[in-house]
C-alpha positions as CSV (number, residue, x, y, z in Angstrom):
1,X,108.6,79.6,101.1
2,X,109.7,79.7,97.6
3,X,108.0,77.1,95.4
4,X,109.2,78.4,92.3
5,X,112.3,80.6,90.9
6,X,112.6,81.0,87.4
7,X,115.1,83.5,86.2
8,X,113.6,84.4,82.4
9,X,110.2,83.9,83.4
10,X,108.3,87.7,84.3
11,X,105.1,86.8,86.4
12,X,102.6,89.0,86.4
13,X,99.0,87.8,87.7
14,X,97.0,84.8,88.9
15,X,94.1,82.9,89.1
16,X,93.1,80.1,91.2
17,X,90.9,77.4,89.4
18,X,89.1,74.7,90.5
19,X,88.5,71.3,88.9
20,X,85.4,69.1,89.6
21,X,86.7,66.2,87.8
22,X,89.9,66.4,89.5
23,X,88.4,67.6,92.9
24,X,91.0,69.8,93.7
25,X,92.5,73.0,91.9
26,X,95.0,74.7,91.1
27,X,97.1,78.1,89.9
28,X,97.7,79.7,87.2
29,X,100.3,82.1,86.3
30,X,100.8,84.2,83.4
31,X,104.3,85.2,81.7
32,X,104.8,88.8,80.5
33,X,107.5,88.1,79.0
34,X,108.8,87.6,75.3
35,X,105.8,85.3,73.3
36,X,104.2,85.0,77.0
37,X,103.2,81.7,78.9
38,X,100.5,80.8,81.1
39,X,101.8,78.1,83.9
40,X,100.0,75.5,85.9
41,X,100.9,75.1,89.3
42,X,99.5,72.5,91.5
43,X,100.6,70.3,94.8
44,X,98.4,67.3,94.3
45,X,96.0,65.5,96.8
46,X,99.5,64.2,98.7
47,X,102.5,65.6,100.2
48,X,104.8,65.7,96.9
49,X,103.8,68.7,95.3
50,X,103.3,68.2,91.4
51,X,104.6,71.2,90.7
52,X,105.0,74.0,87.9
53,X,103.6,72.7,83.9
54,X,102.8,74.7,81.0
55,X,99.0,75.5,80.4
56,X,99.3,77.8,77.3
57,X,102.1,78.7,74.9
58,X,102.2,82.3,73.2
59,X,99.7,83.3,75.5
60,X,100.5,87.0,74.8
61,X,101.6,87.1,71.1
62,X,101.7,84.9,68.5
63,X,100.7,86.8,65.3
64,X,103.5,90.0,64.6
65,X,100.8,92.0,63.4
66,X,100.1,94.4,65.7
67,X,103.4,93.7,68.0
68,X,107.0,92.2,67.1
69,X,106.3,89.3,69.3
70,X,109.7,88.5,71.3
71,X,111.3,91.8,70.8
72,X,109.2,94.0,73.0
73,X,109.8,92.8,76.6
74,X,106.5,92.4,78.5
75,X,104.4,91.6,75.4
76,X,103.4,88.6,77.0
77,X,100.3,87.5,78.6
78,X,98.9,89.7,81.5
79,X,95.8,90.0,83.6
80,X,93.9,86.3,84.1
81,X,90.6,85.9,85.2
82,X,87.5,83.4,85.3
83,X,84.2,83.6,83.8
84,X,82.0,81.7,85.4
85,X,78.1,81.0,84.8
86,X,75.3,81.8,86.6
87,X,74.4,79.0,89.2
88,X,77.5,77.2,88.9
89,X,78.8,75.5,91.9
90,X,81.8,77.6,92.2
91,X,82.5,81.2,91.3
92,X,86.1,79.9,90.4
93,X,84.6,77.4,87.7
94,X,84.8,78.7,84.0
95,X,86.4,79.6,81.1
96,X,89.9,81.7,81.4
97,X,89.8,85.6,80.2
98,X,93.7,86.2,79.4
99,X,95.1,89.6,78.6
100,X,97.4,90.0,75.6
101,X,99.8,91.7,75.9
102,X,101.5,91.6,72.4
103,X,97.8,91.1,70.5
104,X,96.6,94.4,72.1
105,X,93.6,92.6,73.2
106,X,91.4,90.8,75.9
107,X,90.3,86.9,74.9
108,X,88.3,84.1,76.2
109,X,89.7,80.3,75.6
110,X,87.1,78.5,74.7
111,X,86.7,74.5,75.0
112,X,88.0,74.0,71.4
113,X,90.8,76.0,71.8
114,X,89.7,79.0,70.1
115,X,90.8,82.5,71.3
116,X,87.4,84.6,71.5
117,X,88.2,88.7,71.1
118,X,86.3,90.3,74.0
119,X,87.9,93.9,73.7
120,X,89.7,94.9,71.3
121,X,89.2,99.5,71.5
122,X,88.4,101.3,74.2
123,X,86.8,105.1,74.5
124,X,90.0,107.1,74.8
125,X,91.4,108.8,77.5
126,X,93.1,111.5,75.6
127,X,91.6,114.5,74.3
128,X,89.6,115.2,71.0
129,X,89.7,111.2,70.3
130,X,86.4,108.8,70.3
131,X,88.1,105.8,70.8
132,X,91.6,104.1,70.3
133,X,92.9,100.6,70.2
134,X,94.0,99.0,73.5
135,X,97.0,100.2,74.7
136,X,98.9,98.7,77.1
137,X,96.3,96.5,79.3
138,X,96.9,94.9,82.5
139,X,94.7,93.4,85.5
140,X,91.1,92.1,84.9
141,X,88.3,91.4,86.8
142,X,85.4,89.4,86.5
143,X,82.5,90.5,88.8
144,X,79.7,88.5,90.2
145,X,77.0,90.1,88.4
146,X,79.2,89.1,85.1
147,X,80.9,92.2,84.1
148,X,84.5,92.4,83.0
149,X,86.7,95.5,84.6
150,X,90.0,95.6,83.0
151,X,92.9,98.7,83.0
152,X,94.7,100.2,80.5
153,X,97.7,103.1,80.0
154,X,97.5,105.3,77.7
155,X,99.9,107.8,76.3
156,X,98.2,111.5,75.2
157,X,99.8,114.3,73.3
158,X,98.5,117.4,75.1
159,X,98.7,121.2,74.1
160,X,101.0,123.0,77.0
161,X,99.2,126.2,77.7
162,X,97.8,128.2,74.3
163,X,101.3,127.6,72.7
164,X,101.8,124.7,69.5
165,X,104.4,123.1,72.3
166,X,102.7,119.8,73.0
167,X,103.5,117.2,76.2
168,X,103.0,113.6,76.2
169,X,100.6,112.5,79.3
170,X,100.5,109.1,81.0
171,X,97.0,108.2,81.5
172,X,95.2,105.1,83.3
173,X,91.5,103.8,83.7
174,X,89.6,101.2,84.6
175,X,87.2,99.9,82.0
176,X,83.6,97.8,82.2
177,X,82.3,95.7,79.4
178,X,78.6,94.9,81.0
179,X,77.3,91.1,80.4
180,X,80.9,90.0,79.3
181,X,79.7,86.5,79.2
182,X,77.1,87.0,77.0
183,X,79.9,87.8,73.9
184,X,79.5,85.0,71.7
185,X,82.1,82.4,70.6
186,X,84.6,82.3,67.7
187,X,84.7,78.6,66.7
188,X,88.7,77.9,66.5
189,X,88.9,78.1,62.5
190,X,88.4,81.8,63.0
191,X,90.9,82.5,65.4
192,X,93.9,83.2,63.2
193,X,91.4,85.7,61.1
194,X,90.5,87.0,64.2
195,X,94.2,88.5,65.0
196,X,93.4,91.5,62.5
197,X,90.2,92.2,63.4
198,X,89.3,95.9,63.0
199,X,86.9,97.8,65.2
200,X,84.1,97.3,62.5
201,X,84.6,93.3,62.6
202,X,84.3,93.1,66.5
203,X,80.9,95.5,66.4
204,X,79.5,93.1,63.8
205,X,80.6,90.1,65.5
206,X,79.3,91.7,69.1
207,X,76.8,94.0,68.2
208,X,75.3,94.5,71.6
209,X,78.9,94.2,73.4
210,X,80.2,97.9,74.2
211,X,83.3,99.1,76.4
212,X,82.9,102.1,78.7
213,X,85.4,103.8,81.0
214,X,84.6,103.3,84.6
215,X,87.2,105.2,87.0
216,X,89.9,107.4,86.1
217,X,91.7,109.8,87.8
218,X,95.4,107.6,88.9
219,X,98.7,107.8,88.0
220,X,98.4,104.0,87.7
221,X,96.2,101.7,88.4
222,X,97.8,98.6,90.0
223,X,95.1,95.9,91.6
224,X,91.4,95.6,91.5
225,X,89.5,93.5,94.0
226,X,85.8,93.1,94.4
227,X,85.0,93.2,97.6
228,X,82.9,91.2,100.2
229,X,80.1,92.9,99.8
230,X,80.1,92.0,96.1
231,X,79.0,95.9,95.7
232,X,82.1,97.9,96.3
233,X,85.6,97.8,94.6
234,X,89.0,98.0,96.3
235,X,91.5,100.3,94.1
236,X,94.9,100.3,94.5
237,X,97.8,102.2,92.5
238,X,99.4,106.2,92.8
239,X,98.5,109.5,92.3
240,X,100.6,113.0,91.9
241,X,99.7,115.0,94.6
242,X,100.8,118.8,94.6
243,X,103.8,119.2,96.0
244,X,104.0,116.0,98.2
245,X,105.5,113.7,95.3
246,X,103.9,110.1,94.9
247,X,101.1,109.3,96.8
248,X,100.3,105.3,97.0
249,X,96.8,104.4,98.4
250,X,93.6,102.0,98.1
251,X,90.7,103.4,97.0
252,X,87.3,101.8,98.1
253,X,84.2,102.7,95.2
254,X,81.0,101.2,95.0
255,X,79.7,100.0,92.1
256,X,76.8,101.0,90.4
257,X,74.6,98.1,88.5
258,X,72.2,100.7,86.6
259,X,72.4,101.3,83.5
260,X,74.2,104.7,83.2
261,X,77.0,104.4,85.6
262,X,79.3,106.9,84.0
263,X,83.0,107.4,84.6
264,X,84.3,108.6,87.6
265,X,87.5,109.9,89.3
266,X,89.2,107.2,92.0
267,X,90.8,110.4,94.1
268,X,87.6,112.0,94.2
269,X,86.3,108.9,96.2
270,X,87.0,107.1,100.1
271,X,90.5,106.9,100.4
272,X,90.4,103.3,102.2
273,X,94.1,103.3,103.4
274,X,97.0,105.1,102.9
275,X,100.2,102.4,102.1
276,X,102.3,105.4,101.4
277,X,104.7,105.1,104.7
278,X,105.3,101.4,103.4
279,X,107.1,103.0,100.1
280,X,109.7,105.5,99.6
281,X,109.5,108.9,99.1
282,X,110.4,110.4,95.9
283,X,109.6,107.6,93.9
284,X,107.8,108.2,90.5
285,X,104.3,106.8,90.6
286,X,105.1,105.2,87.1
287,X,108.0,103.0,88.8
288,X,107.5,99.5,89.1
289,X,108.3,99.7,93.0
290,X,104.9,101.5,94.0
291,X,102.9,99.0,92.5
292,X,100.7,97.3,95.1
293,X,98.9,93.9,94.6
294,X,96.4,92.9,96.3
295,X,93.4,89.9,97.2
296,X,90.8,89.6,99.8
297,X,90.2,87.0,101.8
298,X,86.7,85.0,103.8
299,X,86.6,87.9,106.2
300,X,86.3,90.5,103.8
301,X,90.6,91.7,105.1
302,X,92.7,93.0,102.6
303,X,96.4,91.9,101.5
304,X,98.1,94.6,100.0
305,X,101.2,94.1,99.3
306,X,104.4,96.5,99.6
307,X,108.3,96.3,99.0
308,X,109.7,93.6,100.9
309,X,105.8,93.2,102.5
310,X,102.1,92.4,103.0
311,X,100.0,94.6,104.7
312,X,96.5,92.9,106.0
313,X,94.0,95.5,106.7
314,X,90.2,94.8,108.2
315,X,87.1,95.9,106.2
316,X,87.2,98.7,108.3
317,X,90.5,99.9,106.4
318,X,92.3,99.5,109.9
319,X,96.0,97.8,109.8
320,X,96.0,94.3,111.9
321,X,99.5,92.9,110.6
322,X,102.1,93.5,108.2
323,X,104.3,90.2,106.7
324,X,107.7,90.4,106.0
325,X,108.4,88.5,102.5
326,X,112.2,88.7,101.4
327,X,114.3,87.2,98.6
328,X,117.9,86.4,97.7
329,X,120.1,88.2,94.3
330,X,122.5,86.0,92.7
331,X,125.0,86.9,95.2
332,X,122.8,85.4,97.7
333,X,121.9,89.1,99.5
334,X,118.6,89.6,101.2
335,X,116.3,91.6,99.0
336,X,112.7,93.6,99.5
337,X,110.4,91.2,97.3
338,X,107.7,93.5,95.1
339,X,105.2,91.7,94.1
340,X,103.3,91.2,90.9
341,X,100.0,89.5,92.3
342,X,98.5,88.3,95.4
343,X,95.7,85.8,95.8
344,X,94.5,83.0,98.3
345,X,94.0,79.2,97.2
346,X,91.2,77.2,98.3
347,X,94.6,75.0,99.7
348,X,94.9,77.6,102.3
349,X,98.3,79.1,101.1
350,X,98.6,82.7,100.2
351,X,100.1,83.2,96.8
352,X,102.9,85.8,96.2
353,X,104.4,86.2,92.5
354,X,107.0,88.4,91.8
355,X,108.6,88.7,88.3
356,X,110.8,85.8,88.4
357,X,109.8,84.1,91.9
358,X,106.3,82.3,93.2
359,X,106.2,82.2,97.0
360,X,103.3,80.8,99.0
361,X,102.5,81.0,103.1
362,X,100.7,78.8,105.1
363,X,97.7,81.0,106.3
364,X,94.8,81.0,108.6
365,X,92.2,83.0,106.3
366,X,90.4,81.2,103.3
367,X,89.4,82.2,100.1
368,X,86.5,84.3,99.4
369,X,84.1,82.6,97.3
370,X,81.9,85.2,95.5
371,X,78.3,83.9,95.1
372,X,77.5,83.1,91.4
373,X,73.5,83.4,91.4
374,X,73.7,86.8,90.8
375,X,75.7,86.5,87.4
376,X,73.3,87.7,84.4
377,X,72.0,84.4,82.8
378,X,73.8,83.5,79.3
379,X,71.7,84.5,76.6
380,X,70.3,81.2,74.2
């Protein structure tokens, strides 16, 4: 069922929050595109369905500084996620961590409105360099022991062989900032100031805040999802294999909560399932149509999604049902649906957003609700 078709509109994640004063929640949906929007969808508590509103404006650029906002397409807001506190009644209560696409940066909204910089560099991924400013972030996570995974692509110049040739490599990782909840608060006077803040500024405003590079190792890096477990991550996204073109597959890690976790590589670890008979062949893992989305539902089953369909797959990475999920051009021909995001209300729907389209499905699985008592404590 489509609920929604907006034709300059470029969805690209979700969230589901809930509201204890309303009772009920609701979705949000972030807009790469242009300035970048974050919209509000909701149904209500009775059968007319409320519909789409706008949550946040510029959600993804606002100050030109480090991005011509409007003039790069897909500067607009990205990855959304909720930070929730430890011992709240609801792991999808909190404050909303938006990705910035045209800031090259990840923020908090606070209550007053301010825009709190949670990462602004991460250690690079290219050769010979410390550390480099975001680059092109995407999908975030928030995890229940409070820690923030986000992805970024990187571009590296790279020395071909021992010539002075050089080639430019497309890198992607997925990155941890430990304790995320524990950065402290810009007060809403500082967030224009806070636009241009340098590496130097954000160390002094979050001294003890540090990013480190968790996984590496894909092509790209297309959904996270924590899983059931609350220990292990679900990876999906492409790698190059040797002579066999694209490979497209979920990864399943586990996570480690030490101190010293260290970086590791994705293809090194349990290939969970292989979706690459769903896409087809001699695609390049950087095009858009070998993304695949994904959520998780009570159960601990995977939806992955592929062109023109969802795949749901037990925690035992075996295949128990695919879903057709189709959509009409102007001309009113069918067309395979890639989606952007996947997740699962607490209305019982499942969620599908492609760039310009928001489908949901009546379903028999629920959300998973993550526990939230073993979220670090906020420090006073």
């Amino acid at each position: 069922m489509v609920i929604e078709d907006v034709s300059d509109s470029a969805f690209y994640d979700m969230a589901w929050v809930e509201d204890a004063e309303l009772g009920r929640g609701y979705l949000l949906l972030s807009d790469s595109s242009s300035t970048g929007k974050v919209w509000r969808y909701e149904t209500g508590g009775g059968l007319v369905p409320i519909g789409k509103s706008l949550y946040l404006d510029q959600s993804g650029c606002r100050s030109n500084f480090w991005t011509s906002c409007g003039e790069q397409a897909r500067s607009g807001s990205k990855g959304l996620a909720v930070q929730a506190l430890k011992d709240e009644d609801r792991f999808d209560i909190g404050s909303l961590i938006i990705v910035e696409g045209g800031e090259k940066r990840i923020v908090r909204l606070e209550k007053d409105g301010a825009r709190t910089p949670l990462v602004l560099n991460i250690p690079s991924l290219c050769d010979g360099k410390e550390s480099m400013r975001l680059s092109s972030p995407g999908k975030v996570v928030y995890t229940p022991f409070g820690d923030l995974l986000f992805t970024d692509t990187v571009q590296c110049q790279e020395q071909i062989g021992n010539g002075t040739e050089t080639s430019l490599i497309t890198r992607t990782g997925l990155f941890r900032v430990k304790e995320v909840l524990n950065s402290p608060s810009i007060a809403f006077h500082q967030s224009r100031a806070a636009h241009k803040w340098t590496m130097e500024q954000m160390i002094e405003h979050h001294p003890e805040v540090s990013v480190e590079v968790a996984y590496i190792g894909m092509e790209t890096i297309s959904s996270v999802v924590v899983g059931k477990d609350v220990t292990s991550l679900f990876i999906s996204g492409s790698s190059v294999m040797t002579g066999q073109g694209c490979h497209n597959g979920i990864y399943k890690v586990m996570e480690d909560t030490d101190e010293d976790s260290g970086r590791k590589k994705i293809d090194d670890t349990q290939l969970f399932f292989d979706m690459s008979k769903f896409f087809p062949k001699n695609k390049s893992c950087r095009d858009k149509d070998v993304q695949i989305a994904m959520t998780i539902d009570d159960q601990g089953n995977i939806f992955a999604s592929y062109p023109g369909g969802v795949a749901i797959i037990d925690s035992h990475g075996e295949l128990l049902a695919t879903v057709q999920i189709e959509g009409n051009n102007e001309n009113g021909t069918k067309l395979n649906l890639v989606a952007n995001a996947l997740t699962i209300g607490n209305d019982g729907y499942l969620y599908i957003a492609t760039d310009a389209a928001l489908q949901r499905y009546k379903i028999k699985s629920k959300m998973l609700e993550y526990p939230t008592n073993l979220i670090v404590p906020k420090k006073k």
